[in-house]
N, C-alpha and C positions, 0 to 999 in steps of 0.2 A: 163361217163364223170367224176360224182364223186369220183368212185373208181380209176380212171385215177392221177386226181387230188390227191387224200389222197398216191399213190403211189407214187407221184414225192415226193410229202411231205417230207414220210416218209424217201425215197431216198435221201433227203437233209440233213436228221438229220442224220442219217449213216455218209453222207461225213460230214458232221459237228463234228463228233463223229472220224472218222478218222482223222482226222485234227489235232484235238483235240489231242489226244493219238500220232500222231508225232509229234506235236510240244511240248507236255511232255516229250516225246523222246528224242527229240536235246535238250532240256533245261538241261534234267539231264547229257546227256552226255558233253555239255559243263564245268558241274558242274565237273564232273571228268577227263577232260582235264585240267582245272583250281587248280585241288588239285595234277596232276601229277607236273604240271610247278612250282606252289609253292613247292614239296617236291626237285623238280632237282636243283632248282634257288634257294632257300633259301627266307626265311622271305621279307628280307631286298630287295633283286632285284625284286622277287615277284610285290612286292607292287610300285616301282619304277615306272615298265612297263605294268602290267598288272592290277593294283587295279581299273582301270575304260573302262576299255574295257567289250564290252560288246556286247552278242548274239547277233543276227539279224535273219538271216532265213539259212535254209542249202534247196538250190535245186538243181536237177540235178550235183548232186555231187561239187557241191563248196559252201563253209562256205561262209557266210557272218559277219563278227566283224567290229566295229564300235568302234574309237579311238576318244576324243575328240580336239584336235590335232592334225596340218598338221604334226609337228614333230615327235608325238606319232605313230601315222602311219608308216612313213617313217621308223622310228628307229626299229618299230615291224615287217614290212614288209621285211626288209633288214636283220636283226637278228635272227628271230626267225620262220619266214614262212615257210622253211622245218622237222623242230621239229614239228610244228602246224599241219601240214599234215598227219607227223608219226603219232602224240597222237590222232587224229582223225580219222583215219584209223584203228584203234585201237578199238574206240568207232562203227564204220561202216564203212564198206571195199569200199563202192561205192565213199566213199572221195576221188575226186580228186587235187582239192586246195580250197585255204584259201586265201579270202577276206579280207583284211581290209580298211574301209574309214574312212574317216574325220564325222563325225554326223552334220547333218545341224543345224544353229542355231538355225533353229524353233524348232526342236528335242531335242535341249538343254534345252529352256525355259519351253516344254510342260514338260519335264520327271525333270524338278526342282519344277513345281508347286506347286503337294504336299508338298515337303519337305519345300518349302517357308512358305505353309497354317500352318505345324506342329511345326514352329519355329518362326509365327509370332509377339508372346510374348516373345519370350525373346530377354535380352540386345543385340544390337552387340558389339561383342568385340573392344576394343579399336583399334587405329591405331599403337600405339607403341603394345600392346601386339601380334597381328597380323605377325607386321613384325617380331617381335622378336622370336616366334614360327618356321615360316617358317624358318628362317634362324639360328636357334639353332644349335651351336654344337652338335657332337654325345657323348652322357654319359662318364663322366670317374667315373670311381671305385676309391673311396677315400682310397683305398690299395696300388694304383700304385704307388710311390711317392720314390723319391728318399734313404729315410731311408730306406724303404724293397725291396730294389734292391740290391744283393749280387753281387759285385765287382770283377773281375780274371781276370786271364791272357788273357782269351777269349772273355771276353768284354772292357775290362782296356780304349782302347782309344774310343770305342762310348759312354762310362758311363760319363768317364772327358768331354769330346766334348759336351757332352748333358746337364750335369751340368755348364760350363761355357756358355752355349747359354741362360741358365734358370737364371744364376747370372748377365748377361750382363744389363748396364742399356740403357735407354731411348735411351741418346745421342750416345753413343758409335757405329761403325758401327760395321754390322752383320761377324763374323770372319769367318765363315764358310756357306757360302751361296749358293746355297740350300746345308744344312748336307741330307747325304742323307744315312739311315742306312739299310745293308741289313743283314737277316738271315735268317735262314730256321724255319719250324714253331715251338712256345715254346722257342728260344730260349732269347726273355725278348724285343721286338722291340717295340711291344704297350707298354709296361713298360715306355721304355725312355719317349717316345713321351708325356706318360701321366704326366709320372714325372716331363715333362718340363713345362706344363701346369700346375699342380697345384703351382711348385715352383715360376715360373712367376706370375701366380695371384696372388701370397701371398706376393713377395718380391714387385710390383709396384702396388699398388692398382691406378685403369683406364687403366690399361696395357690392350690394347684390345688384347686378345688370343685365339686363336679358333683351337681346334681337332678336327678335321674331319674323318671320313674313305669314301675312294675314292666311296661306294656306297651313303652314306650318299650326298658327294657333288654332285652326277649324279642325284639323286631324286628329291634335291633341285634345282638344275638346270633346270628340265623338270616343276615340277608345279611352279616356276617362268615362264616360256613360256607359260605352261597352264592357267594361273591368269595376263597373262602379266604384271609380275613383274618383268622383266630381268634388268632394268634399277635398282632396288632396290637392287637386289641380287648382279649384278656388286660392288656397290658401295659399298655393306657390306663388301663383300669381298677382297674390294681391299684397305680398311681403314684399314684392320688385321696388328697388326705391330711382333706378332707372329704366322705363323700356320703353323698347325702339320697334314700335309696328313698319314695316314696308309693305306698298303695294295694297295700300285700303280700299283700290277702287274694286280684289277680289274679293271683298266681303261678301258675303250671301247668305240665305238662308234666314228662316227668323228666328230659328233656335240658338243660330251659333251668334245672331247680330243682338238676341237676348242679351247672352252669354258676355258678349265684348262690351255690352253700353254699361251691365253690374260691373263687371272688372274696370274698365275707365271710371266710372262716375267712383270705386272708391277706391282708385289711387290718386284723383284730383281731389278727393277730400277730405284726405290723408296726406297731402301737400308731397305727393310723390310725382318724379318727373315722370313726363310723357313726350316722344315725339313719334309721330306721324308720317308717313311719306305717301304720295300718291301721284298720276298721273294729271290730276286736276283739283281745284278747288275744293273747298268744303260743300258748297251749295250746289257745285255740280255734280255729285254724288250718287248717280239714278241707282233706283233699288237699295237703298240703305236708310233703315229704320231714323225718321223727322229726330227722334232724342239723339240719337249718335251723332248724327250731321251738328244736332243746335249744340252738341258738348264741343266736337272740334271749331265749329267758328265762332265760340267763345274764349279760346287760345289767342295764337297768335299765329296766322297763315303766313308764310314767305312762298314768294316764286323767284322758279331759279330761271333763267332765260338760257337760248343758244348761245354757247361763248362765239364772241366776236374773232376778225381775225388776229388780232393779240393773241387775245390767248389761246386759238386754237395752236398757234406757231410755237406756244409755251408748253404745252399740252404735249405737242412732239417732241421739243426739247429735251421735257424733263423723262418720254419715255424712252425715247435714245440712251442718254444718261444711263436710265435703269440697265436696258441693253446691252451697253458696257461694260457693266458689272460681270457679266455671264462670258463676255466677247472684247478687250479692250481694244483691238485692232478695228473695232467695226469703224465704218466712213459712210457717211451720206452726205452730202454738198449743201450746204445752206440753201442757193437755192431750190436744192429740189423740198427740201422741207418748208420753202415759201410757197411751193407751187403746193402742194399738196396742202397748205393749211388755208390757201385761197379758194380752193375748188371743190375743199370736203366740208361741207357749211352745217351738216345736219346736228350730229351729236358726237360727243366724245366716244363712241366703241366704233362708230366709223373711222374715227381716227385712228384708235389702237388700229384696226384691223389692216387700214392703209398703213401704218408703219412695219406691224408684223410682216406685211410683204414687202418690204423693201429689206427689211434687213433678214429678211432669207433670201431675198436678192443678192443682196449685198455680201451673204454669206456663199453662197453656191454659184454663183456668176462669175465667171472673168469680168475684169476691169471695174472702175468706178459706178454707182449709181447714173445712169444719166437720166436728163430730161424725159427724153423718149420712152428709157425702158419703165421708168416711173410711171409713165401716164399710160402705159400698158398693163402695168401691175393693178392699177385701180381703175381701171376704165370702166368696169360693173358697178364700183361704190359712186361713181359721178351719176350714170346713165345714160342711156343715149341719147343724146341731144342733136336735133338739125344745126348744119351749117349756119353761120349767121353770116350777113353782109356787114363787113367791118367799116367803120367808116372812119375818114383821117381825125376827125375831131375824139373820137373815143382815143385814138391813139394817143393824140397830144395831151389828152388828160392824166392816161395812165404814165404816161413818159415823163411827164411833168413831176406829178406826184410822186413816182421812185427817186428821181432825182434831189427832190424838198426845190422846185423850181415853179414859177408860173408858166403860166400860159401863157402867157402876156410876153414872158424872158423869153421863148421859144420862137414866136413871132413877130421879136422886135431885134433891130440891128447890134446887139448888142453882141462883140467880139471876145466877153471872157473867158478862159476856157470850162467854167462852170456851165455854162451855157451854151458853147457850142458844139459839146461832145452830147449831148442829151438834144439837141438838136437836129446835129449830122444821126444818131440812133432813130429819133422818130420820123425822121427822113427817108430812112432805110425801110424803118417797118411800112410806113404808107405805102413804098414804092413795090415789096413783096408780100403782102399783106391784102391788098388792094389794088383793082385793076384801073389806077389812072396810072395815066401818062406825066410824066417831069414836067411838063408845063402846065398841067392841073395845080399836081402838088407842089411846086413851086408857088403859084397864087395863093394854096391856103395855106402857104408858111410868109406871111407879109408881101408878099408878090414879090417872090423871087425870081431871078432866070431860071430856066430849068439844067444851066450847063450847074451852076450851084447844087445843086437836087440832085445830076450827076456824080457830082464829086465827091458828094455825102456819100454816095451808097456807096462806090468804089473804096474810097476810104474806110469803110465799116469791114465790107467785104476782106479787104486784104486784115484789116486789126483781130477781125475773129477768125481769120484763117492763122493767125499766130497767137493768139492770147486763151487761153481754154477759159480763163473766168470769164471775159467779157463773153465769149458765146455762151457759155452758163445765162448767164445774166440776161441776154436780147432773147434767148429762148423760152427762160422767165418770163420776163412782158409776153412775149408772143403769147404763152398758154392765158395769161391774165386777160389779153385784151381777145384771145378768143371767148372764151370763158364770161 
């Protein structure tokens, strides 16, 4: 009987001990379900939707998660319950689905107790500090600001459009309602948006202004329903007499695209400004509720385009410039900030990022920037590109062009020395550049002798073994016309 007894016992502590060991199991696996979704979703949605969900049990192959929130439920269950499956599956094969409920109230107050016991000396926060928290704008960078925003052809009408929304006063109605700005990424749309906001707080002080990004206002939205604070959060936002949505194309959800079409539709009916930023159109919009889309393309859309190479060259200029401020002995050589604003074409944070390397180049390196080490600093932001066969006429074009010269002057007898120094250069380049022979490239420069062709390159050769600009300069062309 005893040994009977001391056997069930022991047989208890075993299952107690297995128990034990899977539910440290599912614990840790959940923990690595949770660092896949924050790495796929990012920081900011991460914490949106998932920062209080939380384990329950896994049996006979279905997860159990616990949302505080009928809403929080609903939005995770409808969104994200066939990804939850895969990353669980992942963690253990017998995964067949994924549970989410609502946490019963009692469950709320048992699992807040401690945290009540460990906080029952200190202040509680104010009611104004409180709300004001909860419904903060998202950060702007005191960089963004209409002075360091470099103006062109490609941006021209959303930079005035955004400057005169930030000039407009109180009384005035809004002229462009919702501006609604689209570009692809980098190329300066959180700029405006920011721009417009620092300019407006500084030109009407009480001007209520609020920059939002479209994750930002889905977060605040959910823990207002989770703190039933909806009635607070309405009102804040709809007293805004400027805001600045960014990043609309992450709208989602139908509760929160609810939520944003009542807030839009009555601060345009309230004659309250609105602008907009997104990677595309209005109409191209996928997954966003037919009324939000038909409110924004009855605004006013602008697109910004790729800045050209003006103003990419501007772009580096004016961030140099900044540079200085921090560092005034810094140097980078004109040309190499020509070569880099001819070959980095995409968007402005390409840019920064190619300048950032130069001037920690320029900071921890012996001797000046050159050519070479420049196009080693960015050779990842260009990409790898195959070899091309250069050929004399691309030369003469681009040689022409640096010069403000024809083509025509290159290849005609003409002995000025405007002319014949940007001739004896494309001479050169043909000659090391490309595999003809002097009495090729003699032919395709008006059918010259090749001792001519000769005497070019010699002559070049000895001018950039003493002149450092002018090899600057032909090394320039060279990355151009490989490029």
């Amino acid at each position: 009987m005893a040994a009977g007894a001391a056997r069930k016992k022991e047989q208890g502590h075993m299952d107690d001990n297995v128990d034990n060991r899977e539910s440290r199991s599912n614990d840790t696996a959940w923990q690595r379900v949770r660092l896949r979704l924050r790495s796929e979703l990012g920081e900011d949605v991460f914490n949106s939707w998932f920062s209080r969900v939380e384990f329950e049990d896994l049996t006979a192959g279905v997860v159990r998660l616990s949302a505080p929130t009928r809403f929080l439920k609903g939005w995770i269950k409808s969104h994200y319950s066939e990804r939850m499956v895969q990353l669980w599956q992942h963690e253990n094969a017998e995964v067949r689905r994924v549970d989410v409920e609502e946490r019963s109230a009692l469950r709320v107050v048992l699992n807040a107790e401690p945290a009540a016991q460990a906080t029952e000396n200190r202040e509680p926060p104010s009611v104004s500090e409180t709300i004001s928290d909860r419904f903060a704008g998202s950060p702007l960078d005191g960089r963004l600001t209409f002075a360091t925003f470099c103006e062109g052809e490609s941006n021209g009408v959303a930079y005035r459009a955004a400057k005169a929304i930030a000039a407009a006063s109180d009384a005035s109605a809004p002229m462009y309602n919702p501006l609604y700005i689209h570009a692809g990424v980098g190329i300066g749309k959180t700029h405006l948006l920011q721009a417009i906001a620092h300019e407006a707080n500084a030109g009407t002080p009480g001007r209520r202004v609020l920059y939002l990004t479209v994750e930002r206002f889905a977060f605040q939205f959910v823990s207002a329903l989770r703190d039933r604070a909806a009635l607070d959060f309405k009102e804040r936002l709809r007293s805004i007499d400027i805001l600045m949505i960014d990043d609309m194309q992450f709208l989602t959800g139908k509760a929160v695209q609810q939520e944003f079409c009542h807030m839009l539709n009555a601060l345009l009916d309230s004659a309250r400004q609105v602008v907009v930023a997104a990677d595309r159109p209005p109409a191209e919009l996928e997954g966003i509720d037919e009324r939000v889309r038909s409110r924004l393309k009855g605004g006013v859309a602008v697109g910004m385009g790729a800045p050209d190479s003006a103003l990419r060259r501007r772009i580096l200029e004016a961030r140099l410039t900044a540079a200085r401020q921090r560092n005034p002995s810094l140097s980078i050589p004109g040309p190499v900030l020509d070569y880099v604003a001819s070959v980095i074409s995409t968007n402005g944070r390409d840019l920064d990022g190619a300048l950032n390397r130069l001037v920690c180049r320029a900071e921890f390196c012996d001797g000046p920037v050159t050519m070479d080490g420049a196009a080693m600093a960015i050779a990842d932001l260009i990409g790898n590109r195959e070899p091309r066969r250069i050929r004399i006429e691309e030369i003469q074009k681009v040689v022409a062009r640096h010069y403000n010269v024809t083509k025509h002057d290159l290849l005609s007898a003409r002995r000025t020395r405007t002319v014949v120094r940007p001739r004896q250069i494309a001479m050169y380049l043909a000659k090391t550049m490309t595999p003809r022979s002097f009495p090729e490239i003699g032919k395709r420069f008006g059918g010259r002798d090749h001792t001519t062709v000769l005497h070019a390159v010699r002559k070049i050769e000895g001018m950039v073994a003493d002149d450092e600009t002018l090899a600057q300069e032909i090394e320039f062309l060279r990355r151009i016309i490989q490029d």
